[in-house]
PANUNU-881735 format. One record per residue (C-alpha): y, x, z negated. Coordinates in steps of 0.001 Angstrom, whole numbers, plus 500000, padded with zeros to 6 digits. Each point is the difference from the previous one (the first is absolute). Layout:
# PANUNU-881735
YXZ/...
This chain:
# PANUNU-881735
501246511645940107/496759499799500775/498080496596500680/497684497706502081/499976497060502486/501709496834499099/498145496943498790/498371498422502424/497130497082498987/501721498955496867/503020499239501504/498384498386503195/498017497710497033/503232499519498651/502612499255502421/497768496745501797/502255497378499880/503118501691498907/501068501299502925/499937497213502091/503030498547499196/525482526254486690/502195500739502888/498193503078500790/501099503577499102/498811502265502947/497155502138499759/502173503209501778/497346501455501493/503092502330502533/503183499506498442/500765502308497018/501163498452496577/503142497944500500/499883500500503941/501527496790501949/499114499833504232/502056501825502353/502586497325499968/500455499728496498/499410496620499814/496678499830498942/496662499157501987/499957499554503332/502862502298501019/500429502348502883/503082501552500454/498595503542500163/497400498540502176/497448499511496766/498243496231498813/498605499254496641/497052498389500312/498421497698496885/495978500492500033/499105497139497581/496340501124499151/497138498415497638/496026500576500135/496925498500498256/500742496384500122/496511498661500066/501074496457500592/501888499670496453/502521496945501218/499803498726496591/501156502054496972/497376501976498724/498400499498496369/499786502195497136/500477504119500623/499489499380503670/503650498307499783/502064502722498471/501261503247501005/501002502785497651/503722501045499079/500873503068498856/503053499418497491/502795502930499754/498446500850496197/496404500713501413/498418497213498905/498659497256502860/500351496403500224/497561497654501878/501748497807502848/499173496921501073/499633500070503594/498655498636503468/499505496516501848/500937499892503559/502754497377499373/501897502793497974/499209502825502585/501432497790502453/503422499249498405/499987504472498514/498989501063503909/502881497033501477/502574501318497620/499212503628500544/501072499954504094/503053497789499303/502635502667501448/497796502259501885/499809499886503618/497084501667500674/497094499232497781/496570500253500814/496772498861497351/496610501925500044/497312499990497655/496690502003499664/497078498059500195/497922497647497664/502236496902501047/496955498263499659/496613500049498361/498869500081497026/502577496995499568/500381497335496944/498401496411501166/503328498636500934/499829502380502786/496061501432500224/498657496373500631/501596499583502822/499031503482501414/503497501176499654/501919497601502660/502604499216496618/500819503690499643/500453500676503335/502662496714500917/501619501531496695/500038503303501448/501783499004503336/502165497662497826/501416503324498439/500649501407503518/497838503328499150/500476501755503402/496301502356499699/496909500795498005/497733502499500216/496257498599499021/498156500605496973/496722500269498759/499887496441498874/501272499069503404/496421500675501134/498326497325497504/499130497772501891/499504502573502765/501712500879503472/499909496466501742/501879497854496983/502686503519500275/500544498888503095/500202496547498691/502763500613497830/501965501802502647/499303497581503163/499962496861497985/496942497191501249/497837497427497452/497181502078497597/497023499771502382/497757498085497429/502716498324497344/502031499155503136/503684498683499442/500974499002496147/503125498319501313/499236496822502027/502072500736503585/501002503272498819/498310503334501302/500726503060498482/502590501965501776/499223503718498880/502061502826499248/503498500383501088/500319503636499122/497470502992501454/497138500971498292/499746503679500410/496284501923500226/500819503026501492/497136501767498272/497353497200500415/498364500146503396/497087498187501920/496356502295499333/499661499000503353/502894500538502159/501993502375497882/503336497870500072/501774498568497172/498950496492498816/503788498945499319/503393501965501402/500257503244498724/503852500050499671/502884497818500803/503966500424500600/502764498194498054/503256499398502001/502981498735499653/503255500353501463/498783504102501434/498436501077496810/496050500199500710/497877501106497155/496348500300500368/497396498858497623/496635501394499323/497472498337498053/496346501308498665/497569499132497367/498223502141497555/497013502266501852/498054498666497562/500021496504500602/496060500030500473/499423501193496652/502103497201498436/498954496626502409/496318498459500607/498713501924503267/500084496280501659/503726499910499187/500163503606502647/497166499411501915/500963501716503106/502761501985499003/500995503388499450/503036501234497690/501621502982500702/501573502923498183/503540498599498735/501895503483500637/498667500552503294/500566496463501164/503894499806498975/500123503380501807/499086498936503407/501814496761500119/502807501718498678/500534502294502818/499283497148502321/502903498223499011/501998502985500225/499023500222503583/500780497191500407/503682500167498585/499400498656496483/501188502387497737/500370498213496801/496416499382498847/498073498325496648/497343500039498829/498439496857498178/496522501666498200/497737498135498239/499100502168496903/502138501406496964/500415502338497436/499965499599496446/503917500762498429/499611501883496595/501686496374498134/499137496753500861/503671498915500180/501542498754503111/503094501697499178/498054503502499387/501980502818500870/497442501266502100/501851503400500897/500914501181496674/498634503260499160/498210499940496900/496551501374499477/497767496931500938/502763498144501733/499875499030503406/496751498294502602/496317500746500526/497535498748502046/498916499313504049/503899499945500757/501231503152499119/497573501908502359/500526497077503034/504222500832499686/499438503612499760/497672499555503354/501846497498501741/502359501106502560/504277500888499489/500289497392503001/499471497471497755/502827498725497243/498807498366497518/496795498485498670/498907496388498489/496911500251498076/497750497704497811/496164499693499417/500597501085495944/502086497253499060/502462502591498413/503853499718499990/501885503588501528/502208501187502087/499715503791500245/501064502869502309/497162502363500651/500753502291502621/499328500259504187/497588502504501307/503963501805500784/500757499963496642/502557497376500211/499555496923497094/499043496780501337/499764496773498394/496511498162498606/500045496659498898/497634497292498347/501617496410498633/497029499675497567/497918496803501329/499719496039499763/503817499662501009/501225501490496636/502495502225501709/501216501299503185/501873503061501271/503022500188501842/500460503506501843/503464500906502052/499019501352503182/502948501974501677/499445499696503490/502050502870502473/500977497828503336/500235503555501451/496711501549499182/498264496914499542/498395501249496832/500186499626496566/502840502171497780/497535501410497281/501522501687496856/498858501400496780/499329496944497858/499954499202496216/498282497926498542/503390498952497807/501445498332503443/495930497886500560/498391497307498279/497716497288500409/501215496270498969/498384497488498330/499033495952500773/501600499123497537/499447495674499053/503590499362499224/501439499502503277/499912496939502065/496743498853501441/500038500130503637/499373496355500839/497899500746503495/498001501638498077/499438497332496689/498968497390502746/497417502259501813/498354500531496604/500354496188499034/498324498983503364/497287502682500211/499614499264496178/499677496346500955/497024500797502062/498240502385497435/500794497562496454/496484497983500264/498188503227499774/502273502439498497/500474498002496787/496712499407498477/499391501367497104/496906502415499563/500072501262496554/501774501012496799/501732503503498745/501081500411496675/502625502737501405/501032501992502622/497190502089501357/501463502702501767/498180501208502997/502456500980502861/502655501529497586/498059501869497555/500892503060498609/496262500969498807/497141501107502758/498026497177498719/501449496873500159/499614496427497819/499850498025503845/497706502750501238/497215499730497595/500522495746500211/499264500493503630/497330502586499699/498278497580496912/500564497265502417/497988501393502786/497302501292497560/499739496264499071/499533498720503286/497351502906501373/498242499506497541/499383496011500825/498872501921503795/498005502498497776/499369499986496539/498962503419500280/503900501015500646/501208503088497299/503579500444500962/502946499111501702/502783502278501855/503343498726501061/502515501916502522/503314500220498257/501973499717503150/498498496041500176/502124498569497470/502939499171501542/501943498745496569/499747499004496604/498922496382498137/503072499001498146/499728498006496934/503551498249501105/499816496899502083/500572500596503872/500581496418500065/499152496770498573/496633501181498995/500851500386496003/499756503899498430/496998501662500084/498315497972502760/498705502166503116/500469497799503706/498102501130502646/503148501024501914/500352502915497324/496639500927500336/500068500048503382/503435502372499556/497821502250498077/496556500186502297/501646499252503343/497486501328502419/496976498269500544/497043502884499138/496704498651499215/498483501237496669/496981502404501082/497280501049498448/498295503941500566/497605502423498216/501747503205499034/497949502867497882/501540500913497368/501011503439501414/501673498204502925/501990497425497333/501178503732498053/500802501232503742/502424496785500534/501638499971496747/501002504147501109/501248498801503061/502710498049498206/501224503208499294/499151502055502881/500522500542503609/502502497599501694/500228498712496519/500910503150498063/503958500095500775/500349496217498932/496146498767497645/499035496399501152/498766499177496804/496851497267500262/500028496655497823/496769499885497551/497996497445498845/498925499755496771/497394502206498337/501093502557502010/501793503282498675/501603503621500728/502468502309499259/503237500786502439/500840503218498702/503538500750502258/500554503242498705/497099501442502050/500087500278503842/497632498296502424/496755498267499764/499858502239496432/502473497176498722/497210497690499951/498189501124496766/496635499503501434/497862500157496616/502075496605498678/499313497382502685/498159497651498531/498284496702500418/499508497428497687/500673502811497098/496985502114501757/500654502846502173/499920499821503782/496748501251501311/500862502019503522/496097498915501148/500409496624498866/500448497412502877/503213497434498988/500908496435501215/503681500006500914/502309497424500877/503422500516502024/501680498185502487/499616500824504155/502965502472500034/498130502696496997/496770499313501723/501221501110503154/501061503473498575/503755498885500066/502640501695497970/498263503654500170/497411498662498079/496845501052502797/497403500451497516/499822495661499536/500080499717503994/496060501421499446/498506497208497843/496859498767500557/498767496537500145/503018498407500745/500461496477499362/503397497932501235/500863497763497416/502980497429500166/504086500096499910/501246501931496989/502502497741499239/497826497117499596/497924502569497272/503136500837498440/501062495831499898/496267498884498378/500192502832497595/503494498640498683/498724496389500092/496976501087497845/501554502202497443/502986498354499444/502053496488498974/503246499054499244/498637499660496524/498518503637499949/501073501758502867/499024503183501083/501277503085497706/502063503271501130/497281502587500930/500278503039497864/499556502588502966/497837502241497693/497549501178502250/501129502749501660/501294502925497203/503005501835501679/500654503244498938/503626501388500553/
């Protein structure tokens, strides 16, 4: 998902003188329905000279070692009647005990996961520039990653951070005597190389062994990563073409005698349900995935086996077939550490290669995080002693809601936390500039909902800066530009077209301003043009327009190019801080601050 660089002064402000002191059922991605290994005595067998091989795989965690809150902590259930159920899931204590319990009995089990580990991370983990999430991550023995775009936040030299290990260069170490050790697993960029040199920034690939069975990794990012992270966050950087990419590395490990191959890709599909236990190969009109994925498995080579995926936070696991034909396995575990997939790879000591077979989707699912297993204690006393650390700042208290205000898991375009946000920034541009007409808001920045439930000890209703921070993790500065009005009608079409016409990136509106979504059209037509409206009066193309939005928008991120050409820019300060004085002002525990209505934008259907 797409998103900008981590929170930098805030935090710095902020941390001073803190830091100085379920058994699984398998995914069967080769065996048929019912199938047992060659020895008949379940994984890890070989007496026909085959191996079953566990792939544990998850994707999207974005630093979520805590449960998450609200919609962003449940998954959806599809029940045997049709109708779905909403799941409580997530926290890294609970994926810890589901992914401990799901290898008990298999000798060879491996763990990948797809990218976004980190970034764009709840304050438990983002305030600390991910170090939490990372310990946590070695802690549940993942083997490899491929990068994401959020890997790139904070740009290529804090990557290599996070894989090498070493003190932040300006926060320095948060534990006294304690450096931060890095990554114990690979970070995979094979598709991410130097502008300069041409060679890849992190290893392309990597091989998994044990006991004679090598299977190779391969791990890439979205092309697009440019389009969806500040250009400091890729400043010298090129992303390749995803297809093209696997391809080549493919064939190298082939040469090289690896001849079981995956591929870890950072971007998705969308599945026609939301349900993690979709069947996402049944055949009915409608049924079945869309989206970047189905054209990258078509493309990518029969050499590889199978494919981990993520980027669209979805829950599948789908067969869509080779470029031979043959039907190979796609899977996504949803994000946050909701759910994980567990995939048997039969591995052929003879050939070397996977045994691929046809497939259904009846023998595949997903499973959940569920919250009513054991906490794994490792993991309860990492969050207790980072949490430790974070308490004198993550608990204050900001503001007041008089409900949830969905932002992260709405169901509407518009959303009640995207027009807070957007009113929040108007609010504060306009103490830069009282001049300032509007405020626009990137969807993709709110990382979560405001729940009306205590987190904590904080009492109902009460807002702590650690749940603010949850929801505006990343550290933009609120901007001000001057946009004619045909360039603001030119934006607003660009949620809807070009690399946003597959999947709209709707924007977040202030107040006073208004449109009509009309779905049923196609292209920058579904912006009804003759209804956008300011203030009740309609938007004059010649007219020049004061316009607040944070760094990311301003920089033409998201597909949005039309705001990279303001004029008279002016850098304002952190939006967090705008979105904290806002609450402060407009709300108190005796009248705090009501559910927005999310009326501004009319969707047609």
């Amino acid at each position: 998902m797409s998103q900008t660089p981590q929170r930098h002064r805030a935090r710095r402000r902020l941390i001073a003188g803190v830091t100085a002191v379920a058994a699984a059922a398998t995914v069967a991605a080769a065996l048929p329905a019912g199938a047992q290994s060659s020895d008949g005595k379940g994984p890890g067998g070989g007496k026909k000279g085959t191996v079953d091989v566990q792939l544990l795989s998850f994707n999207d965690f974005h630093g979520n070692l805590e449960p998450p809150a609200g919609s962003s902590g449940r998954v959806t259930e599809r029940q045997p009647d049709g109708t779905e159920k909403q799941i409580d899931a997530g926290g890294v204590e609970y994926l810890a005990t589901h992914l401990r319990e799901a290898r008990k009995g298999n000798k060879y089990s491996v763990t990948a996961a797809a990218g976004d580990m980190i970034g764009g991370s709840p304050m438990l983990s983002g305030l600390f520039h991910d170090e939490p999430t990372v310990e946590a991550l070695n802690k549940l023995d993942l083997d490899v990653s491929s990068v994401g775009n959020h890997e790139f936040d904070e740009g290529r030299a804090e990557l290599a951070r996070m894989q090498n290990g070493g003190c932040h260069a300006e926060e320095g170490c948060y534990e006294e005597g304690k450096e931060f050790g890095g990554a114990d697993f690979p970070y995979l960029a094979a598709n991410v190389t130097d502008e300069k040199t041409g060679k890849p920034i992190l290893k392309p690939y990597t091989v998994w062994k044990k006991k004679g069975v090598k299977i190779g990794f391969i791990g890439v990012t979205l092309e697009g990563t440019p389009d969806v992270v500040t250009a400091e966050g890729v400043k010298g950087l090129k992303f390749h073409d995803e297809i093209e990419t696997i391809n080549k590395y493919a064939k190298e490990l082939d040469r090289k005698g690896v001849k079981s191959i995956v591929a870890l890709i950072h971007e998705g599909g969308e599945p026609a349900s939301p349900a993690y236990n979709y069947d996402c190969d049944s055949p009915g009109a409608g049924d079945g995935i869309s989206g970047p994925i189905t054209d990258i498995a078509k493309g990518v080579t029969s050499k590889v086996d199978a494919m981990v995926t993520g980027h669209t936070h979805e829950a599948y696991v789908c067969t869509i077939p080779d470029p031979s034909g043959k039907p190979r396995m796609v899977t996504s575990a949803s994000s946050f550490g909701k759910a994980y997939t567990d995939t048997t790879l039969t591995y052929d000591r003879r050939s070397k290669d996977i045994v691929r077979t046809s497939v259904k989707s009846a023998t595949s699912a997903n499973h959940v995080v569920s919250r009513d297993v054991t906490k794994a204690a490792d993991m309860s006393e990492l969050i207790k002693r980072w949490g430790t650390l974070a308490a004198p700042i993550a608990n204050r208290p900001v503001g007041y809601i008089a409900g949830d205000i969905p932002g992260r898991g709405a169901t509407t375009p518009e959303t009640p936390l995207g027009d807070l946000i957007a009113d929040a920034q108007l609010a504060y541009a306009k103490t830069l500039d009282p001049g300032t007409d509007l405020a626009l808001m990137n969807s993709g920045g709110i990382r979560s909902d405001l729940v009306h439930k205590a987190s904590g000890a904080e009492g109902d209703g009460v807002v702590t800066y650690g749940e603010a921070f949850t929801v505006q993790p990343f550290g933009n500065t609120v901007n001000l530009i001057d946009l004619k009005g045909s360039q603001l009608i030119t934006a607003l079409q660009q949620q809807v077209t070009g690399v946003n016409e597959a999947s709209p990136r709707i924007l977040q509106i202030s107040k006073g301003l208004t449109y009509t979504l009309d779905l049923t059209k196609a292209g920058a037509d579904r912006v009804v043009v003759d209804s956008i409206k300011l203030n009740g009066e309609a938007l004059d193309p010649n007219a020049t327009y004061r316009v607040a939005l944070n760094q990311f928008l301003a920089g033409g991120g998201d597909g949005y190019a039309e705001l990279g050409k303001g004029a008279n820019p002016l850098v304002g300060g952190d939006d967090l801080l705008a979105f904290e004085e806002y609450l402060k002002a407009n709300s108190s525990a005796a009248t705090p601050y009501p559910v927005p209505a999310a009326d501004r934008i009319t969707v047609v259907k």
